[in-house]
N, C-alpha and C positions, 0 to 999 in steps of 0.2 A: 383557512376557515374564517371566513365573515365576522366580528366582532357585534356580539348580543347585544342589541340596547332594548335598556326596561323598558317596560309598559304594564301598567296595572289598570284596572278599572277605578279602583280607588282613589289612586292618583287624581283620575281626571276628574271624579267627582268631586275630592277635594278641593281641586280648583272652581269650579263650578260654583261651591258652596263660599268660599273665598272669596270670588269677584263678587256675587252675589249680596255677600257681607260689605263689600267694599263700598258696592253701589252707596247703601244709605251713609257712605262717611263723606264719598269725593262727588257722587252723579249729582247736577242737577235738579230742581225738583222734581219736571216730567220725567215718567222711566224712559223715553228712548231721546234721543236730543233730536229737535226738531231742523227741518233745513234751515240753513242759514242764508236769512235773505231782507235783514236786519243790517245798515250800515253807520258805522262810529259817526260817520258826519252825518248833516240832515239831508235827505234827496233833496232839498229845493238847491242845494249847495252841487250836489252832484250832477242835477240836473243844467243847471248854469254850465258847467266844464263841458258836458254830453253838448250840447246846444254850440257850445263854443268850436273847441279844437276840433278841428280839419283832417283827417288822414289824406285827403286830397293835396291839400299848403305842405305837410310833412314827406311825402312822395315828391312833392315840387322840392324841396328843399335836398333832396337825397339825390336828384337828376343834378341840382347844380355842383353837389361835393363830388359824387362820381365822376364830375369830368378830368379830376385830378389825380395823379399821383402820388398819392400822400403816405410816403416813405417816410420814416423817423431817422434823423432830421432828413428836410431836401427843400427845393426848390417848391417842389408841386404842394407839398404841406402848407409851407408859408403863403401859398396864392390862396390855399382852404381856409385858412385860419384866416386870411384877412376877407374873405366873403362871409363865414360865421360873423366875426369881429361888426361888419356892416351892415348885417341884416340882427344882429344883437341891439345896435345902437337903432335900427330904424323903428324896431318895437316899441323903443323906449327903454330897457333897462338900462342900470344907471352903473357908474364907474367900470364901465367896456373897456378892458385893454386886453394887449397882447405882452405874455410877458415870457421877457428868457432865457433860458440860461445855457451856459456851454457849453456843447458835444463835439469833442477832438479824438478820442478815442482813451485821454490822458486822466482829464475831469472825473471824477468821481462822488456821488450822491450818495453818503451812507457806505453800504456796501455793493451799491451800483456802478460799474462804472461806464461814462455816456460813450457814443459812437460815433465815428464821423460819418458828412450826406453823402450820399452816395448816390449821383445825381445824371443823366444822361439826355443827349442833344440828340442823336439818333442809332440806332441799331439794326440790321437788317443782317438776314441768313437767306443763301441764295446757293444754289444747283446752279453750278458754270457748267457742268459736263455729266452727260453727253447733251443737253440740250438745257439753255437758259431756264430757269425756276425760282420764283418766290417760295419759300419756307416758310417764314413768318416775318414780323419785325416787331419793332418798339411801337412805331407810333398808332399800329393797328392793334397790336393785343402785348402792351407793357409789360404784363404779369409774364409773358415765354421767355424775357432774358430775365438771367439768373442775375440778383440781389449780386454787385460785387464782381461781375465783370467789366475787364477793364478796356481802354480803348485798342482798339486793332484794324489789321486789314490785312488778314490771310487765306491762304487758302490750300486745301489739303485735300486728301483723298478722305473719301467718308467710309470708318467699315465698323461692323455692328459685333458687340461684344460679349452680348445677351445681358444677365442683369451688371455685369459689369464691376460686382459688389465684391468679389472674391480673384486674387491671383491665379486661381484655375482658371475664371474665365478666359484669361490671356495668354495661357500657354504655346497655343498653335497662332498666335498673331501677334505680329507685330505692328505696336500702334506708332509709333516713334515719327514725328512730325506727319502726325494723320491728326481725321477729326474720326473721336469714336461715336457712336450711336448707343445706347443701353437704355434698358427698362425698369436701374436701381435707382437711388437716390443720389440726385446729382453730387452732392459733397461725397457722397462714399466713392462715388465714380472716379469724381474730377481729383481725390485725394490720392487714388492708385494709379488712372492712367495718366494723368496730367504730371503729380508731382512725383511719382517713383518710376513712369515706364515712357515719359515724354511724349507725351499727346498733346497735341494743339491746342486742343480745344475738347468740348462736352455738349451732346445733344442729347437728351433724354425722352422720350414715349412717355406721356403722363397714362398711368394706371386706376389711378383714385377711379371711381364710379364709371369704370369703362364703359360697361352694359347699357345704363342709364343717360350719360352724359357722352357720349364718345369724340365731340368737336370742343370739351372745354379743355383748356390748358392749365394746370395746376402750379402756384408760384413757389419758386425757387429761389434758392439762395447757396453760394460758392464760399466757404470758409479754405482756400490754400493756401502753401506757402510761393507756390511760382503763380505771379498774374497770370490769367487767364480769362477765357469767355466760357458762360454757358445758354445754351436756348433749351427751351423746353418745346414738342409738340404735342399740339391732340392725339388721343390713341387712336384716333382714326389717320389720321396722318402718316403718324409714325409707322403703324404699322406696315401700311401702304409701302413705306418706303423701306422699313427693315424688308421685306417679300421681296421687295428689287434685288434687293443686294444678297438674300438667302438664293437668289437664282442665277448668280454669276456676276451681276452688272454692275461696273464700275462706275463709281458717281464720285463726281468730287464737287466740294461746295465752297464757299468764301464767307467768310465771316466779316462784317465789318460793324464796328463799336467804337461810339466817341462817347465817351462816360469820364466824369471826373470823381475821384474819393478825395472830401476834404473837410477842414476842422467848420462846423457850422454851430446851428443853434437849436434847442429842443423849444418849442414854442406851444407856451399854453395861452389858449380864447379868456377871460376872466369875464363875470356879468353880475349883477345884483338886482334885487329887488331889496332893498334898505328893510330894516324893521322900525318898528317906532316902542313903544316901552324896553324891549327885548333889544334892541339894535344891534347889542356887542356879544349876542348867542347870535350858531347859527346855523342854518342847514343847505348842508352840499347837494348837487345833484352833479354827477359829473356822467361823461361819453365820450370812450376815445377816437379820437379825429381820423387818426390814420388808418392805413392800408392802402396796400395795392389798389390799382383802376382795374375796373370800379370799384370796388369794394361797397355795394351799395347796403346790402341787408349787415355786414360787417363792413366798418360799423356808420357808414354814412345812414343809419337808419336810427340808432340810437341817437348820434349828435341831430340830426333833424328832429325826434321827440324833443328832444332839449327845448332849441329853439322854439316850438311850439308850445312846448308847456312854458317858456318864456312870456312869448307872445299873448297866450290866453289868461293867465294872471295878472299880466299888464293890465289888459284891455277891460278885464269883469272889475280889477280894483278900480281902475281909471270910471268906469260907469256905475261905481260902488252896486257892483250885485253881489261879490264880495268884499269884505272887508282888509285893511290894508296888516301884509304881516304881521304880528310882534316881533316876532325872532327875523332877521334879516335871512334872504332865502341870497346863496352863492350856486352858481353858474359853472362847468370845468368843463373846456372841451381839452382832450390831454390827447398827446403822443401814449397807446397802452402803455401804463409799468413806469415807464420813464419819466411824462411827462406828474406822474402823481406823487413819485418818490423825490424828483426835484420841487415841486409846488411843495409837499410835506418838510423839506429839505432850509428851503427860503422862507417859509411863511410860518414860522414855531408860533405865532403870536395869532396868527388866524384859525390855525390845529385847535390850537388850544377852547377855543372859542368855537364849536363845529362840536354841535349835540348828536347829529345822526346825518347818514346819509343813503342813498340810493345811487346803484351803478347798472344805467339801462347800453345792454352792449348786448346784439344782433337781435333786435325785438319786431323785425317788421317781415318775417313770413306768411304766408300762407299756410297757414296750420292743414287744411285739408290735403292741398296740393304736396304736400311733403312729407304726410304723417308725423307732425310737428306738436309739440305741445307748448303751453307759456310754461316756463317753471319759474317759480319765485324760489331763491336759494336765500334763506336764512342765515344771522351771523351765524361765528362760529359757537360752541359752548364758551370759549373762554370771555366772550362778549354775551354778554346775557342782556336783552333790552326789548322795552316794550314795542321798540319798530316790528318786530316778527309779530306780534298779534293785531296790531296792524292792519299789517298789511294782508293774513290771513284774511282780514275781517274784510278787505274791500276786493280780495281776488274770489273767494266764496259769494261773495256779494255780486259779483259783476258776470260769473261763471252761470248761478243759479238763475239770472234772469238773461243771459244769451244763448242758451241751449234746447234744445228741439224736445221738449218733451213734451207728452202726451196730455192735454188736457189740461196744462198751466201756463197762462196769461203771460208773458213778464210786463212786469213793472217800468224796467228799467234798458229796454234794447239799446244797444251803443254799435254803431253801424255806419260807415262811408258809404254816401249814394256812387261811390264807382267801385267800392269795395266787394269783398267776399259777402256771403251770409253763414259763414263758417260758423258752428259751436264752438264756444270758448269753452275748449280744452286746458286743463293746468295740473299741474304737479306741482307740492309746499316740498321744499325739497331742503333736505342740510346745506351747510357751510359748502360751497363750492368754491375753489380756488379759478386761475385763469385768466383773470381781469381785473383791474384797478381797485375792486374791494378789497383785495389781499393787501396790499399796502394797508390802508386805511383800517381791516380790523387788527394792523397788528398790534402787540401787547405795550410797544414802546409810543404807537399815535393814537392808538388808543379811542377810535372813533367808531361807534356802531354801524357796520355799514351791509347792506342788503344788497341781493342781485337779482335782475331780471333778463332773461335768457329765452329765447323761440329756439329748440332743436328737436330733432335734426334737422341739418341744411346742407342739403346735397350739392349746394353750388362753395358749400365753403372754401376759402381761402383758392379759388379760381377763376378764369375766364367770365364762366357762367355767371356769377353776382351781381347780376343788375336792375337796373331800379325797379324794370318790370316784374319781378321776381317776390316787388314789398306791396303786400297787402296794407291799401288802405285803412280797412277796417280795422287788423290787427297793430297797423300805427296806433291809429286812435283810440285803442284800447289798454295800450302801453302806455301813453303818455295820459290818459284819463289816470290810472291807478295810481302814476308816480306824482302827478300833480293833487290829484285828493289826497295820497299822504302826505304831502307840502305842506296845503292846506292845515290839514290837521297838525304838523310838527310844528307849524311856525306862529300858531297859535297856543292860549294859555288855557283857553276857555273852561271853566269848573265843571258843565253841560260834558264837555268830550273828554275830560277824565275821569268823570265816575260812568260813562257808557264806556270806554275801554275798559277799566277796572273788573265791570260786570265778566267782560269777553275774556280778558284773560285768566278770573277766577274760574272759570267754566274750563277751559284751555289746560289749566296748570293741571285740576282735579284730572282730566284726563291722562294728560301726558305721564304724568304720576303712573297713576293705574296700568299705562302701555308700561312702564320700568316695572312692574312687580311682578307683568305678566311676561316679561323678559325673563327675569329674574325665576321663574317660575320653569320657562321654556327652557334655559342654563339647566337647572337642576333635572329634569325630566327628562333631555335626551343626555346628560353627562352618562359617560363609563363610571365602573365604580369608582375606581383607583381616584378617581379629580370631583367625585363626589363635596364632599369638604373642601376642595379649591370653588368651585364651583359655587357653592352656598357662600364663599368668601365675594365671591364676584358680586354675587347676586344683592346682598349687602350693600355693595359699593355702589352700584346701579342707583340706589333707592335713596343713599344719601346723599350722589349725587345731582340728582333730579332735584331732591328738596334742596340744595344749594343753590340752584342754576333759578327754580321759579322763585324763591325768596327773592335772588338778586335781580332777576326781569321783574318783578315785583316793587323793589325798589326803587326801578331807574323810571317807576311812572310817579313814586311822588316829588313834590315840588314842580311836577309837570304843571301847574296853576299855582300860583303865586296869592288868588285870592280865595280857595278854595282848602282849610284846612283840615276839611271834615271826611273828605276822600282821602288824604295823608294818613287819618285815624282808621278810614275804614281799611287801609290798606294794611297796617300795622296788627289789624286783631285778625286777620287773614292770615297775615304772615305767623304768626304767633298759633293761629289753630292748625296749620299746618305743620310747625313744629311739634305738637303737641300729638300730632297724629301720628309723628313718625314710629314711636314705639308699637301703635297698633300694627302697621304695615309691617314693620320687623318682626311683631310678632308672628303675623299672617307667614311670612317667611321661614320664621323657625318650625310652625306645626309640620309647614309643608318638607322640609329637609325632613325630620325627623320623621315623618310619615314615610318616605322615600328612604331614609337608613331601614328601618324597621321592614319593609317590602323584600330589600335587597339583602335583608339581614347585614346589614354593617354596622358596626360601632356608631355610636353617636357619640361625636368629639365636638369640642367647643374652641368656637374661634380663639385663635392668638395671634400678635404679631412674630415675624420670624424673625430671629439674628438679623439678616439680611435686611427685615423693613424697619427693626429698629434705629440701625445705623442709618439708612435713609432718613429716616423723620427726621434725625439730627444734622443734616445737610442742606443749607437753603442757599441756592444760589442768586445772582442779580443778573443782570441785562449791564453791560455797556450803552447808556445814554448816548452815547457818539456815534452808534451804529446801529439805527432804529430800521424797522422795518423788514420784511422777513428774510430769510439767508440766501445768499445768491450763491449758487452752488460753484459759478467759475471765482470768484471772490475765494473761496473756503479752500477751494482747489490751490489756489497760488498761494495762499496763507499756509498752507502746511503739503506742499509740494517733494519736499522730503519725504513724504507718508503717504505713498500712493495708497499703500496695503489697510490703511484703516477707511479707506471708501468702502471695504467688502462686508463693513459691519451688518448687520442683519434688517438691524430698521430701514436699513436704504434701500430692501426689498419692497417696503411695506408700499400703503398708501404714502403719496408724498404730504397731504392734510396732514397726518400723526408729524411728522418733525415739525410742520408748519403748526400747528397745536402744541406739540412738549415746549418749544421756544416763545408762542405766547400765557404759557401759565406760569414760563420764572418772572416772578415779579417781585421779589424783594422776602415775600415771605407765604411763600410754599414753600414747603420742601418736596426734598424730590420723591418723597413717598406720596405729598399732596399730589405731585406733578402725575406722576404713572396712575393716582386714581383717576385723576381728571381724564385722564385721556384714554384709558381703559373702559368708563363709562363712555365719553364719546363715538370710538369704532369699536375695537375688539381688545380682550384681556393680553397688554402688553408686560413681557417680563420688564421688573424693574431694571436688571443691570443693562440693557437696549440701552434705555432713558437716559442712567446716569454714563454710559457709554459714550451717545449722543453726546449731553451738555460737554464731555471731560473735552471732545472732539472739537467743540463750539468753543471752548475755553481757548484752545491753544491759539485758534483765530482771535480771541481776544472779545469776541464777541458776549459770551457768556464771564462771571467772573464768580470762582467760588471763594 
């Protein structure tokens, strides 16, 4: 029998009447909020950038890194890095270097440890029999030999194994000095037939986006313990060729690989534009360099925004249409993950100094052609900062005047003459992990860092990614947002702190209100029995929010150095918002207790339990020697003894929740702070997970209680 959930009429009007109350404490003064089409900076400043940057120069930029290989470390990187490096220097910006540091496989960053290049001269797959055939090769489509194979020159009978992923598949065949065919994943493949049933070699059927894409090839990569080779085909290919061989016909093919694996160097592009009062604050923009060829919308499309939002600051300060930084503006073009945990790793002195930043990685699709959206991904909670209203404020800003609607003018169209005329499509989206901002928000570098992201991309991490693929218009639209927030970060101006202030007292009132009406949603579809847990959560919801907007609240004053009357105005903000919190708690208790009385249950009063007592009295620290968020093969070999505590529960969850409980130890949370914090964040985590977690991060040395 289906388990009953309440519903009253009452209820809802309670709520009704609730929000309705709420309006006059947190709304606005108009009753509905009007479009937002209002930007922090002034259009004549926005209009400068619009007039400036090129999606056409940033497309041209994305054709010349695409011609590379840009594997972490290799060869083909180092050639990228030093075309960035020279087209950084011909702009003009100032102190251009390339800088770098060790990857042998031995070296290790924090809890990272680097890789050696893995680097190749030529590759080719070829059909000896029954009649001479190209397959594929290296120097036509890189991405189809697998990451880590090594040099050869063999040759073998080729027979197909289906997915290849399970020892049933091989029971009626023997692979044993043959090449197998399969449709798994090549490590799962090459780690059964290669290194337990002695197979040659490994040829895989790419599956990804069969339907849609059937001539792309999807890159691969070989983790065994016996060298070997892998190629990957199109599923158009492949399949072709599995059909020969489901019909009888013997094929045998030759593999030949000249590849070297050796100790090299992780190499990051550095660039500046200097500040003048401000010089020794400063703001990052970083994009990582690497990927497979092409790799052009990943991520030769972000480091091309770079460049260009380079180039267009240079050029508007150099002709003062803008004014020259305060805060000194830095430049990253990184190998992903590696090259940002090493820069974080060498530069404790430059971290330190590094107010906010922006991480633009795959931003130049075609939103229409792909059903693509821009999302801006916000820090996380445990980073609270005024960059997420922000930049709210110039992607609404830029959205409401690029979009087809009926019977409204824009103001402000941003548009490539060889580009799309696509709608600017967007989603304000949470903390997303993935790419170089995870380093940077974490709790130990401690830098507010945002993300911009174009998906879905059907050509990801394939053949298919190439330059023609990156909307112009959507370049320039990318690198317009991240350069007016430059603008405004690397500025002090008192004009653009009390018009943020405005934006995100507007912001906070809301966000607020969505927590009560969460909190509201919690108690209205809860069972009885979790009734009272439930109103417990709902609580925490509420006192979280008001910690989180006090603390973005904070991190805009002293945002203007000569402006101490927005510091005040921001402080009687801060302070009526406190001051509201008992009404919103109240608003909360009517409603429980309206909802006890419905259900007929008790009406109990919160407590803490045994359990959250002893938590509150437990506050752990972070190891300084090992900053940045946990690497799970690091954890793995740190307590390799202990297979059986991998199977703890949290390591189901989202992977954010660990990457969040391990930036709120900070010296003094405790771990009951810890499980609020992060419970507010995603969903209502039991506390012993958490303290589970750190006890686990402890033995790694990482945590310390």
């Amino acid at each position: 029998m289906p388990k009953k959930r309440f519903s009253h009429p009452f209820i809802f009007t309670f709520i009704f009447v609730l929000i309705f109350h709420s309006f006059f404490i947190f709304w606005p003064s108009k009753s509905f909020p009007a479009e937002k089409k209002d930007p922090v900076l002034p259009l004549s400043i926005l209009r400068s950038l619009n007039n400036e940057i090129s999606g056409e120069l940033a497309q041209d930029y994305i054709r010349e890194i695409a011609r590379y290989h840009r594997l972490q470390p290799s060869l083909g990187y180092s050639q990228a890095a030093q075309w960035v490096a020279e087209k950084a220097r011909s702009f003009g910006l100032s102190e251009v270097e390339i800088e770098r540091y060790p990857a042998d496989g031995k070296v290790f960053y924090f809890m990272y440890p680097s890789s050696p290049a893995w680097d190749v001269d030529m590759a080719e797959l070829w059909i000896t029999k029954p009649q001479k055939e190209k397959l594929t090769s290296f120097a036509e489509i890189p991405v189809s030999v697998a990451i880590n194979s090594r040099s050869c020159d063999v040759e073998g009978e080729l027979v197909y194994v289906g997915e290849g992923t399970s020892l049933q598949d091989y029971e009626k065949i023997d692979v044993k000095g043959k090449v197998v065919l399969a449709s798994g994943p090549i490590d799962v493949v090459a780690n059964l037939a290669v290194d337990q049933l002695g197979a040659l070699g490994v040829v895989t059927i790419n599956m990804r986006f069969a339907d849609d894409e059937p001539d792309n090839v999807s890159t691969l990569r070989l983790r065994t313990k016996t060298p070997t080779f892998g190629f990957g085909l199109s599923h158009r290919r492949g399949e072709a060729l599995k059909m020969r061989l489901l019909r009888g016909e013997k094929i045998f093919v030759r593999a030949i690989v000249k590849a070297e694996i050796r100790p090299y160097y992780y190499e990051n592009v550095i660039a500046t534009i200097p500040g003048t009062e401000l010089k020794d604050e400063e703001i990052l923009l970083t994009a990582h360099l690497c990927h497979y060829k092409p790799g052009a919308n990943d991520n030769a499309s972000g480091s091309a925004c770079l460049l260009e939002i380079g180039r267009t600051l240079r050029r508007l300060i150099d002709e003062k249409e803008i004014a020259p930084p305060k805060r000194t503006i830095r430049f990253l073009w990184v190998p992903e993950m590696s090259g940002s945990i090493a820069w974080v790793a060498k530069n404790p002195d430059l971290v330190s100094r590094t107010k906010a930043g922006i991480n633009l990685d795959m931003v130049g699709q075609y939103l229409n052609q792909n059903n693509s959206s821009f999302f801006l991904h916000l820090t996380p909670h445990s980073r609270p900062h005024f960059i997420n209203d922000l930049l709210i404020n110039l992607v609404e800003f830029l959205a409401a005047n690029n979009m087809q609607a009926f019977a409204t003018p824009s103001i402000f169209p941003v548009y490539s003459l060889s580009g799309s005329r696509d709608s600017f499509r967007y989603r304000i989206m949470p903390y997303s992990g993935g790419s170089d901002q995870v380093i940077f928000n974490d709790g130990l570098v401690g830098v507010p860092f945002a993300f911009f992201l174009v998906w879905p991309d059907r050509y990801y991490h394939t053949s298919g990614d190439q330059p023609e693929h990156c909307d112009p218009t959507q370049l320039k639209r990318s690198a317009l947002l991240a350069a007016a927030a430059t603008i405004f970060l690397s500025d002090d101006c008192p004009h653009k702190a009390r018009r943020l202030a405005g934006e995100m007292i507007n912001h906070c009132r809301i966000r607020i209100m969505e927590e009560l009406k969460r909190a509201f949603n919690l108690l209205n579809w809860s069972e009885a029995a979790n009734t009272i847990m439930n109103y417990k959560e709902g609580i925490n919801f509420i006192e979280q929010a008001i910690k989180r907007e006090t603390a973005a609240l904070e991190s805009l004053k002293n945002y203007s150095r000569r402006d101490k009357e927005v510091d005040n105005f921001i402080d009687n903000f801060i302070e009526k918002i406190r001051k509201e919190r008992s009404s919103l708690l109240s608003d909360l208790e009517q409603f429980y207790r309206l909802t006890c009385l419905a259900r007929g249950l008790k009406i109990e009063k919160i407590n803490l339990t045994p359990e959250e007592i002893a938590a509150a009295k437990i506050i752990p620290k972070r190891n300084p020697k090992l900053k940045g968020p946990v690497n799970l093969a690091y954890l793995r070999e740190k307590i390799k003894d202990k297979p059986e505590i991998f199977n703890l529960p949290i390591f189901q969850e989202d992977n954010r929740i660990t990457y969040e409980i391990l930036n709120f130890v900070n010296g003094r949370n405790s771990l009951l702070d810890i499980r609020n914090a992060v419970s507010a964040e995603f969903k209502p985590i039991p506390i012993n997970w958490v303290e589970a977690y750190l006890r686990l991060l402890a033995e790694a040395d990482v945590v310390i209680f």
